[in-house]
C-alpha positions in Angstrom: 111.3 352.0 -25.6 111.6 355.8 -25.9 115.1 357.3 -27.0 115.6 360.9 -25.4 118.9 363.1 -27.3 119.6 366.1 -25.4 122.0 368.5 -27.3 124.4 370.2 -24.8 125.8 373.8 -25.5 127.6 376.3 -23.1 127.5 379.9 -23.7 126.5 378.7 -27.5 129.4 376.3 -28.1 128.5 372.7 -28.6 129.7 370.3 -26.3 128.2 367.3 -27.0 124.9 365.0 -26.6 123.4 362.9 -24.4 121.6 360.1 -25.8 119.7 357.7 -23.5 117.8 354.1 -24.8 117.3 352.9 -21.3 113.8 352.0 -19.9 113.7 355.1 -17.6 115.1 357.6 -20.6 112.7 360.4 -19.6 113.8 360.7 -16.0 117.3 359.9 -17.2 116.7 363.0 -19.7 114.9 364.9 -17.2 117.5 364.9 -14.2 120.8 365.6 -17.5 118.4 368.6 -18.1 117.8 369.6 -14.3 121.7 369.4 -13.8 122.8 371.4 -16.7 120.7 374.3 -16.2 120.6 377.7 -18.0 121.5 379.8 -14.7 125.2 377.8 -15.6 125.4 379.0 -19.0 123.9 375.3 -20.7 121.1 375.6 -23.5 119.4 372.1 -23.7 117.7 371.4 -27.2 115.8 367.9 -26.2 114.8 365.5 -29.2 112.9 362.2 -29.1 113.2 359.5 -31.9 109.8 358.7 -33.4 110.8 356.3 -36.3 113.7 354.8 -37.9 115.8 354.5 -40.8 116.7 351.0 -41.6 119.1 349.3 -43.9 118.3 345.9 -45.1 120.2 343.1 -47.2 119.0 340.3 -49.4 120.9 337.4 -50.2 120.3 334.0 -50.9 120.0 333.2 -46.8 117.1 335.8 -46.5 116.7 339.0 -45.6 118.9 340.8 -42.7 119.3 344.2 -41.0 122.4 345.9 -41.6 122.2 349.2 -39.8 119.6 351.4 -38.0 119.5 354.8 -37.2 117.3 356.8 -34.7 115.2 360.0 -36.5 114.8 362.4 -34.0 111.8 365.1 -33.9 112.2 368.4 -31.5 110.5 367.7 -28.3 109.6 369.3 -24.3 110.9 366.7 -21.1 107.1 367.4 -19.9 105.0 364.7 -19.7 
């Protein structure tokens, strides 16, 4: 499964992001991006997570995942 962030700024202050993780992440992405358009004053910088960082622990029960984090690469909603 593909996660899409989508940075959201208007008129250059940053508002917040939009993160989706759900099957349909690129049209989720896609209609955030078509909503929040640039004739309304929103600049979109999209990302897409292509690998992750993971944190793992080792104990005398075996190996377990602590913690994982997305790492996000600049990318285009065109597909």
């Amino acid at each position: 499964m593909t996660i899409y962030r989508i940075d959201i700024r208007h008129q250059g202050k940053l508002l917040g992001h939009f993160e989706s993780a759900t099957p349909w992440s690129l049209q989720a992405a896609r209609q955030v991006a078509a909503t929040l358009d640039a004739a309304g004053g929103y600049q979109l910088d999209v990302q897409v997570a292509r690998e992750e960082r993971r944190l793992i622990e080792s104990g005398p029960a075996g190996m377990r995942l602590v913690s994982s984090e997305p790492l996000f690469v600049a990318a285009t909603l065109d597909a």
